[in-house]
C-alpha positions as CSV (number, residue, x, y, z in Angstrom):
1,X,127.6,112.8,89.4
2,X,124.9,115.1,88.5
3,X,121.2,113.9,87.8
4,X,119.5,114.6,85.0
5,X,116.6,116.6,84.5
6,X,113.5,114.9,83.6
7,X,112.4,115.5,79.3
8,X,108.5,116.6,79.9
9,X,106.7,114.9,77.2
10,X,103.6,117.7,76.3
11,X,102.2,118.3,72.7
12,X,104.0,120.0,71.2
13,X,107.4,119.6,69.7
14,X,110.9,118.0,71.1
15,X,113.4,120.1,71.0
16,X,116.8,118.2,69.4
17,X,118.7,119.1,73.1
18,X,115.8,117.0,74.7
19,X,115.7,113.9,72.5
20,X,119.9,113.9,73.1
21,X,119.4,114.4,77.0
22,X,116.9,110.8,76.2
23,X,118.8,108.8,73.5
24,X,122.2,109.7,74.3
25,X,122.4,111.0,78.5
26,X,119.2,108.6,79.2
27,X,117.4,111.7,80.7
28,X,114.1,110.6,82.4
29,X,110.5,111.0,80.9
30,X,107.7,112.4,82.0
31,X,104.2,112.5,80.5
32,X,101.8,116.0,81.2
33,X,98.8,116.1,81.8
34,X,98.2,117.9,79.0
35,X,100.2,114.8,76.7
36,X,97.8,112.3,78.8
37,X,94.5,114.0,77.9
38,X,95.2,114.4,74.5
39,X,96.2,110.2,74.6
40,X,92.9,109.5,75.9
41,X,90.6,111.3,73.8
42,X,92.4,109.8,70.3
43,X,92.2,106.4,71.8
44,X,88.6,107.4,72.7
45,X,87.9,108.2,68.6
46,X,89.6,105.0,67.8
47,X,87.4,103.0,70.6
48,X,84.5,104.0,68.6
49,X,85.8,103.6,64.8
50,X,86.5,100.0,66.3
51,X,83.1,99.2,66.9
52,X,81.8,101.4,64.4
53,X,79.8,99.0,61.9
54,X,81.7,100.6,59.0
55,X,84.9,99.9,57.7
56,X,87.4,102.3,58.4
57,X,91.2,101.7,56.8
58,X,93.8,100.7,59.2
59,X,91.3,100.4,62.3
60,X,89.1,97.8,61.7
61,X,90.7,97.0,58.1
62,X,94.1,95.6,56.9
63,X,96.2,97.7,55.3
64,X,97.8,97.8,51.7
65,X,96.5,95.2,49.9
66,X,93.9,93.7,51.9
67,X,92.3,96.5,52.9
68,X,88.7,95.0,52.1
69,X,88.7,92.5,54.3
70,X,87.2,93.5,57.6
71,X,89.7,92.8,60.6
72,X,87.9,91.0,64.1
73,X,87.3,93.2,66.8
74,X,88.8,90.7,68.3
75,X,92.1,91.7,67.0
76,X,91.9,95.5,67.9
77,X,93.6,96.5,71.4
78,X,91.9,96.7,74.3
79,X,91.3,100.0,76.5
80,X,93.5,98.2,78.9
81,X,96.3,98.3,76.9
82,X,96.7,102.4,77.2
């Protein structure tokens, strides 16, 4: 039995062959550097609309119809969670 090759998660696009090798083979992930990075600095910009005294849709507001009502901070993930 051969192994599979690990799917390098970057930021760019899959290409269909890798998503198969995933869903369908259950080909390994792995995350670059370059994927990491890029996941720190948008939770970074959503750290900071979270705290952010303004209301900003979706972050620290519902969504659809209740987006004037201002959600907790409470309610927003923490850093820990990434």
């Amino acid at each position: 039995m051969s192994q599979l090759q690990p799917v390098t998660i970057s930021t760019g696009p899959l290409m269909p062959e890798e998503v198969i090798a995933v869903a369908r083979h259950g080909a390994p992930i792995e995350l670059s550097a370059e994927s990491l990075s890029a996941m720190a600095e948008s939770r970074a910009v959503i750290d900071a609309l979270v705290t952010d005294d303004k209301p900003h849709y979706g972050v620290s507001t519902g969504f659809g119809a209740s987006p004037p009502s201002r959600s907790p901070s409470s309610c927003a993930p923490s850093s820990s969670a990434a």
